[in-house]
N, C-alpha and C positions, 0 to 999 in steps of 0.2 A: 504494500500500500504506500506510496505516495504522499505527500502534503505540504504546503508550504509555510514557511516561516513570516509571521505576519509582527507587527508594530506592535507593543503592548506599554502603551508610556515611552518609558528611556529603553526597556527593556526588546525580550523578542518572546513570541510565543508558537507553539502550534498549537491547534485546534484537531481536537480526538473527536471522534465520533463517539455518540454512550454506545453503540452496540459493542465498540471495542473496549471501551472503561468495562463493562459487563464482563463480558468474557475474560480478561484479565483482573477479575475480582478487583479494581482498582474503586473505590469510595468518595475518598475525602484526600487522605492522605499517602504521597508517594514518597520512594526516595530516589535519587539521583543518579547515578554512576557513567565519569565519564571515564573511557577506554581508547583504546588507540581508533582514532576515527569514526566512535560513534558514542553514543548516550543511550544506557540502559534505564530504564524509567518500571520502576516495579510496586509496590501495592507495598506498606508497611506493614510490616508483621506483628500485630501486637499482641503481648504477653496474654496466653488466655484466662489468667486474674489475677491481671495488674488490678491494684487497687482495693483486694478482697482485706490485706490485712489491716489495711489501713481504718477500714468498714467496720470488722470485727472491732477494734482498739474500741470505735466510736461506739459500737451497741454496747460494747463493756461499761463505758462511762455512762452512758445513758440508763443503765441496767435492763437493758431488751435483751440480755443474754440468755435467759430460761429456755432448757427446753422444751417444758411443759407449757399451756397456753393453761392457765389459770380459770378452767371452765364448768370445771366437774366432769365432764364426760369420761373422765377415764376411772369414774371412782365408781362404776355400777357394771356389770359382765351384758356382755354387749349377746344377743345372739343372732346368729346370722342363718339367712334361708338362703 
């Protein structure tokens, strides 16, 4: 595929089609890489839970940390059909 380098301010840009952003799971965020004569452009890989501990710390403080939900339902024998 083909495309041209177009004015973007001071800078330069190309214009991707989304069927291509799609297929190359690309989003929001890419990163860069340049190589001997060309530029690799790939989809960031983010951590799959960045940020979970940080989460926890805060349910800690908050004290949302139980893991009982505070309902009764577990204090009677449940029977099941």
């Amino acid at each position: 595929m083909q495309s041209h380098i177009i004015p973007i301010g001071n800078s330069k840009g190309i214009r991707l089609p989304a069927t291509l952003l799609r297929q190359c799971n690309i989003i929001d965020e890419v990163e860069l890489l340049a190589g001997k004569d060309e530029i690799i452009i790939r989809p960031v890989q983010k951590a799959p839970r960045a940020g979970w501990g940080e989460a926890f710390a805060l349910m800690h403080e908050r004290g949302e940390d139980s893991l009982l939900i505070d309902d009764g339902l577990d204090l009677e024998d449940w029977e099941w059909k």
